[in-house]
N, C-alpha and C positions, 0 to 999 in steps of 0.2 A: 622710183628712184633706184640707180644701182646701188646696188653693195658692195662693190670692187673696190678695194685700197691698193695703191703702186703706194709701196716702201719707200722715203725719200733714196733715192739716190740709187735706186737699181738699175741694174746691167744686167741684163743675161750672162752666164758666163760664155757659152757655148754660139755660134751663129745657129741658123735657121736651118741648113744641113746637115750640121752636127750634129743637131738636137734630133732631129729625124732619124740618125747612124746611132746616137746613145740608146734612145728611146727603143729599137729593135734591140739593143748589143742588154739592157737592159734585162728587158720580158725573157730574151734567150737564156742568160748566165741565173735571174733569179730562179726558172723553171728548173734548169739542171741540180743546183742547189737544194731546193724544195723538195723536188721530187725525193731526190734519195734519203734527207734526212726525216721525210715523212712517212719512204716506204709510198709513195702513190703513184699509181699507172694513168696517165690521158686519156680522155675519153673525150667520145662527141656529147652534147651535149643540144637541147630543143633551145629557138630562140622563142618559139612559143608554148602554148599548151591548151588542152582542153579544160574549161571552169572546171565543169560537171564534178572532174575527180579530186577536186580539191588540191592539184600538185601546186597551184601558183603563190604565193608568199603575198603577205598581208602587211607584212612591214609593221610601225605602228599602230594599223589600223585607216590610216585618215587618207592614204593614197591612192589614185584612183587610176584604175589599169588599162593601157590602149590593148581594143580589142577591135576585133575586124570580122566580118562573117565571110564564110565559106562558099564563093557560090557553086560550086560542085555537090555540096553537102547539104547544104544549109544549115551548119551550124556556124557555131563562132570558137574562137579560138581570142586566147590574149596575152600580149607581151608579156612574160615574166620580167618579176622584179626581181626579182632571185633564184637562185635554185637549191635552196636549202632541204626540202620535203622530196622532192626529181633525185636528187643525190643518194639519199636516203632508200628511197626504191627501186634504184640502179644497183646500190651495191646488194640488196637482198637480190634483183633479178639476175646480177651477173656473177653472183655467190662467191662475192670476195672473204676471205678468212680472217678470222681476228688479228689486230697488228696493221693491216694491209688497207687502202681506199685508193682515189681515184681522186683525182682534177682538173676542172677542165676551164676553158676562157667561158664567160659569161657578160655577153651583152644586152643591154637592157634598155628599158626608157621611162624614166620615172618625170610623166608630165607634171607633178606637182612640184619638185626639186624647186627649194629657191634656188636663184643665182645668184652664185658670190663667187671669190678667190675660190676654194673649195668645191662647190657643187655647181654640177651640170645637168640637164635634161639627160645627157647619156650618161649612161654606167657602165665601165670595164671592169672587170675581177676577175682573179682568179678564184674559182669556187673548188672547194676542197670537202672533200667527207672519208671518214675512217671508221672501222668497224671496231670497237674497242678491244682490248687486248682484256681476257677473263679477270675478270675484278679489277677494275681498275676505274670505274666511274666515280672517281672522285676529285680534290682538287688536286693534289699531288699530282696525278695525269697530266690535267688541263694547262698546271704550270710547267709541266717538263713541256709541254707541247708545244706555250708559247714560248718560251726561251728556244727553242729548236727552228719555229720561223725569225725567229727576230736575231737569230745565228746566220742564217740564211740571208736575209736582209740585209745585215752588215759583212757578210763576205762577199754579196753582188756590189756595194759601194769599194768596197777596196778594192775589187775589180777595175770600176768603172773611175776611179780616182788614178787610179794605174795608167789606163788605157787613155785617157783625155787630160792627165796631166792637172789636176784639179788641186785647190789646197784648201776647200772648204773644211769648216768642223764636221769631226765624223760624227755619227748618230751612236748614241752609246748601247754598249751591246748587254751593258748588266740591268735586267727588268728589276723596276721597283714593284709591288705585289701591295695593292688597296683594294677594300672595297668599296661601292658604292657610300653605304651606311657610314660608313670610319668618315667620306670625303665630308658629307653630312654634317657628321658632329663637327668637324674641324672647323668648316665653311658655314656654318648654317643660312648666313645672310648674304650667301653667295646662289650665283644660279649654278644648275649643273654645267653648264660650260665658262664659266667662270674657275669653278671649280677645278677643273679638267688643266686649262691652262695653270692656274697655279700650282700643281701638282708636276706638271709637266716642266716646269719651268725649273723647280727644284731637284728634278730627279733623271730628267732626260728621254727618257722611255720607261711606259708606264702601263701596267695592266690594269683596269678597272675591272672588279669581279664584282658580279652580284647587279643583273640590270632589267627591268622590267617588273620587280616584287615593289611596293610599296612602301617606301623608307617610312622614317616615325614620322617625318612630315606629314604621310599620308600619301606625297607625289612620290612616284619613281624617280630615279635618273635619268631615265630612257625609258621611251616605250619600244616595245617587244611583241612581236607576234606571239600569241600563247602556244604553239602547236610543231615550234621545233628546237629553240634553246630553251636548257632549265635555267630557269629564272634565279638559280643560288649557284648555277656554277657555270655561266657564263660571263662577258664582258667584251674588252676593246683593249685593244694594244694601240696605245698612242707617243708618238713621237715628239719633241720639244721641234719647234720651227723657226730659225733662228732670222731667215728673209721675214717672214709673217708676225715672230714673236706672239705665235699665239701654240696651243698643243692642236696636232694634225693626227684625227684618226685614222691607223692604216689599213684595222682591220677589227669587226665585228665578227665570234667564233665564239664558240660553248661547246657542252657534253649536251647532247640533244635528249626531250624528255624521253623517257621509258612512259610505259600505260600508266601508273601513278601519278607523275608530275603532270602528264597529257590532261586527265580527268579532272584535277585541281585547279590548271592552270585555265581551261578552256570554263570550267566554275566560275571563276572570279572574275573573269576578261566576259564574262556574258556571252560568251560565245559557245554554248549548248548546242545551239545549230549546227556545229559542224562534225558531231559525232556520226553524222550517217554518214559521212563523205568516205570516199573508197580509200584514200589515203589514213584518214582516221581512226576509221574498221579494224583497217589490217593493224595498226599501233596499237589500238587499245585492244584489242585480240594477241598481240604480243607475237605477232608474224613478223615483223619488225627487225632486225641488229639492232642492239643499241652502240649509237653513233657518237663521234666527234667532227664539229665541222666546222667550215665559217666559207668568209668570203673575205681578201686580199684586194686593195684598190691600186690596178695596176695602173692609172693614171695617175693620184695619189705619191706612189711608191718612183714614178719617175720625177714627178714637182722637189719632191724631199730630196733625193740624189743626185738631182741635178739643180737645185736651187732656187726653183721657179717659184715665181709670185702668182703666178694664174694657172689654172687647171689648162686654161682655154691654150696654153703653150706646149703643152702634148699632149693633148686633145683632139679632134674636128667634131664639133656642136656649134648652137645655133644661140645663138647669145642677143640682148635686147642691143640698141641703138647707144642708150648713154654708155653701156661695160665698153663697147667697140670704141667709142668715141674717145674715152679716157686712157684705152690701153693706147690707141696709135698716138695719141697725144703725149704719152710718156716710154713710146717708144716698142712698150710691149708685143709681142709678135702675137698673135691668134693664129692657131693653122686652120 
């Protein structure tokens, strides 16, 4: 059964052209933006990788990765889900300086993704990694950080409000600062996405700190790959969604563990096994930069700015028979 809800009474703002001219004018104006208030240079970036060295990203755990063999080689290679850990050893191999990182477009294919409004088999992002500025891994950092993209954010909408004539509510640019545990206590008989949106509803745009550690529930908020955000000083920058009336995450980022957080977190997650891994090695050996990074959903980032009720409206993916069926039914465009 689909998941897809059409908002009574939605319109596109924009036609099917437009939306193709925003959607570029978009990706163009937020990278400008980004880039300088980050301090980050573009890079290319693998759309696949080798297992063996542990660069591909685990996600929660439960996602299962397209891979494909080599016939030259005969080995295999496989779709990243991310490039949180590749970023990480880029900037050490390309010896960027404290202050300074790198971002690049990341595409992906996470074949378990439900579909809904929200998620798609494909993933676009902007993947982002910085080499920390000397003492500075703390939260103070993490939140100059986020208020610096979500500045960014809202000056590519006023752009794009500008240039297409738009009179939608803007996305508010002052972050409200929770953590997981606090949403917790508040909500207890709430789920974490329950949660999310209430928070979100009250406040606008909203940083959730603290995800993948173990609330007093026992559950997390989210689960977490052990092996590249610290679990106490990461999160999600989410946006209030006014077509959806629900909170839309933009973007999932942290201070990445150092060798201590690594050792602990890969303890508790059962995940012992991946200390021989060559990505591993070099961290818990302390070869490493400690990092800041995340990934930016730039399909996400165009739905929110430009009003959209489906991802699948600046998107091309591949969607089930009833989602198609309901959006041409109420008019929705799929590209």
């Amino acid at each position: 059964m689909s998941k897809t809800i059409i908002p009574p009474g939605y319109a596109s703002c924009l036609d099917l052209y437009d939306t193709q001219t925003a959607i570029g004018f978009i990706k163009r104006t937020f990278e400008d933006y980004f880039s300088k208030a980050l301090h980050l240079k573009r890079v290319s970036a693998p759309l696949f990788v080798d297992p063996a060295l542990g660069l591909n990203d685990n996600l929660s755990g439960t996602e299962r990765p397209v891979s494909f063999d080599i016939a030259e080689s005969g080995g295999v290679a496989e779709v990243v889900h991310s490039l949180a850990k590749w970023k990480r050893l880029a900037l050490y191999r390309y010896n960027f300086y404290p202050g300074n990182g790198l971002y690049t477009d990341m595409n992906a294919i996470r074949r378990d993704e439900e579909l809904t409004n929200l998620h798609s088999i494909y993933v676009d992002q902007w993947d982002w990694e910085k080499v920390l500025p000397e003492g500075r891994r703390d939260t103070a950092y993490l939140q100059e950080t986020v208020r610096a993209i979500v500045g960014a954010i809202c000056d590519t909408e006023d752009r794009v409000q500008e240039k297409y004539n738009l009179t939608r509510p803007k996305l508010r640019r002052e972050v409200f600062f929770v953590t997981s545990q606090e949403l917790e206590y508040r909500w207890p008989d709430k789920t974490a996405k329950e949660r999310e949106s209430l928070i979100c509803k009250e406040h606008g745009t909203v940083f959730i700190q603290g995800i993948g550690e173990k609330l007093d529930s026992g559950r997390p908020h989210d689960g977490r790959a052990p092996d590249y955000d610290d679990w106490q000083l990461n999160g999600d920058i989410l946006f209030w969604s006014p077509v959806l009336d629900i909170a839309m995450e933009l973007s999932s980022m942290g201070i990445r563990v150092d060798a201590q957080a690594l050792d602990q977190q890969l303890t508790k997650s059962g995940c012992d096994d991946r200390r021989g891994l060559y990505f591993h090695k070099m961290l818990l050996e302390g070869k490493l930069p400690l990092t800041i990074g995340g990934g930016i959903g730039q399909s996400r980032m165009c739905m929110l700015i430009l009003g959209k009720a489906h991802v699948g409206e600046v998107q091309c993916s591949v969607w089930d028979a009833e989602t198609m069926r309901l959006c041409e039914a109420a008019g929705v465009v799929l590209l």
